[in-house]
C-alpha positions in Angstrom: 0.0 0.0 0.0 1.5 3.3 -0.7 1.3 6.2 1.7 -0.1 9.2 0.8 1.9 11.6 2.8 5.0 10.8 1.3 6.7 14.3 3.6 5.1 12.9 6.7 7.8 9.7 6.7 10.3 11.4 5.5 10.1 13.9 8.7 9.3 10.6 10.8 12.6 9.4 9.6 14.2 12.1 9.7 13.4 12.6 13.6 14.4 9.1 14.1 17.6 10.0 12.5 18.0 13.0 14.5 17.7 10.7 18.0 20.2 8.4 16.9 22.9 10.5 16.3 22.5 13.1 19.3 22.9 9.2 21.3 25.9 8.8 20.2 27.6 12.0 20.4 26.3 12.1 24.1 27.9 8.5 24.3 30.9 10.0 22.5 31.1 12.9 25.0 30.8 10.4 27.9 33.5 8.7 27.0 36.4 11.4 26.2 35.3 12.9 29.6 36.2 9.3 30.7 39.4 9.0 29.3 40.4 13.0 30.5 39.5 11.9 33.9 41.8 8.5 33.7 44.7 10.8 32.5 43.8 13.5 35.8 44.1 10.2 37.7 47.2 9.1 36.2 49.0 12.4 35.9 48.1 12.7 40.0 49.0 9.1 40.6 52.8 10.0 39.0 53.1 13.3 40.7 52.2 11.4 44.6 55.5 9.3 43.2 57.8 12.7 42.8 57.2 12.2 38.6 56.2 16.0 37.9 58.3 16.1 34.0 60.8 15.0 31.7 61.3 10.8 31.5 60.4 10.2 34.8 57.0 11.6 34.4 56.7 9.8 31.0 57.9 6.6 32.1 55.3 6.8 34.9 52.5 7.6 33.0 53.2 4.8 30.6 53.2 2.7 33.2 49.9 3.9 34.7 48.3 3.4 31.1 50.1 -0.1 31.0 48.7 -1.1 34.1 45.1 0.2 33.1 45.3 -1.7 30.4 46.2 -5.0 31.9 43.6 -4.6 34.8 41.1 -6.1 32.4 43.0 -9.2 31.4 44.2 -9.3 35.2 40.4 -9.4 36.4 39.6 -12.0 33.7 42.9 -13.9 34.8 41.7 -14.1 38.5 37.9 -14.7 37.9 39.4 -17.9 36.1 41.7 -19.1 38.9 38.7 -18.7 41.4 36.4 -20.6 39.5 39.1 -23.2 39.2 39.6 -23.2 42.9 35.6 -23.5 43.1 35.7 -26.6 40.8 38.8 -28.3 43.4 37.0 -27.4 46.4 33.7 -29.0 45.3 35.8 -31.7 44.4 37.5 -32.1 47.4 33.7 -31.8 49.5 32.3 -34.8 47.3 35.8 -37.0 47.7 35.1 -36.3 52.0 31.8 -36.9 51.7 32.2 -40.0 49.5 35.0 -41.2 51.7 32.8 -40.6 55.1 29.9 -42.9 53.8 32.6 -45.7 53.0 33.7 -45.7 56.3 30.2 -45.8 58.0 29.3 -48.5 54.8 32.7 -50.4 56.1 31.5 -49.7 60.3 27.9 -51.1 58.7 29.8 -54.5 57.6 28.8 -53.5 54.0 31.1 -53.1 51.3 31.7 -49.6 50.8 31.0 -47.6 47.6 34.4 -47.0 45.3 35.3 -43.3 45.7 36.4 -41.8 42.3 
């Protein structure tokens, strides 16, 4: 079916256009406020060390950014070993509980259950 107010979409669209691009430079805006405030943070992190200019204060912020970087991968890194330690200590709760029914199984006279 064909519209017959072909201006009337075009201004719907148009609108709808208009929305989705003042998102994203507010989302935009956001973010380089973002990274301006890590670099405050930073540059005040490396002056509390006595790095104020020249290839100390460089050095330092590099080393900030580095480690802002990595705190991502280090967060992913640690989430992983906890889960892994999780997995062991479940582990470890089923091979006592397993091992504590053999023993009542072996008190019993019975012959226990093999623990695995």
């Amino acid at each position: 079916m064909i519209s017959q107010n072909p201006t009337r979409h075009t201004r719907n669209a148009l609108i709808a256009l208009a929305a989705l691009l003042s998102t994203g430079f507010a989302g935009s805006a956001s973010a380089i406020d973002w990274g301006r405030e890590a670099h405050r943070e930073d540059s005040r992190t490396c002056e509390s060390f006595g790095a104020v200019h020249g290839r100390d204060y460089t050095r330092c912020m590099i080393d900030q950014q580095r480690r802002r970087d990595d705190a991502l991968l280090n967060a992913s890194e640690q989430q992983r070993n906890n889960a892994e330690a999780a997995r062991n200590n479940v582990e470890t709760v089923r091979r006592m509980r397993c091992n504590r029914e053999a023993e009542r199984a072996r008190q019993r006279g019975e012959r226990p259950q093999w623990c695995r």
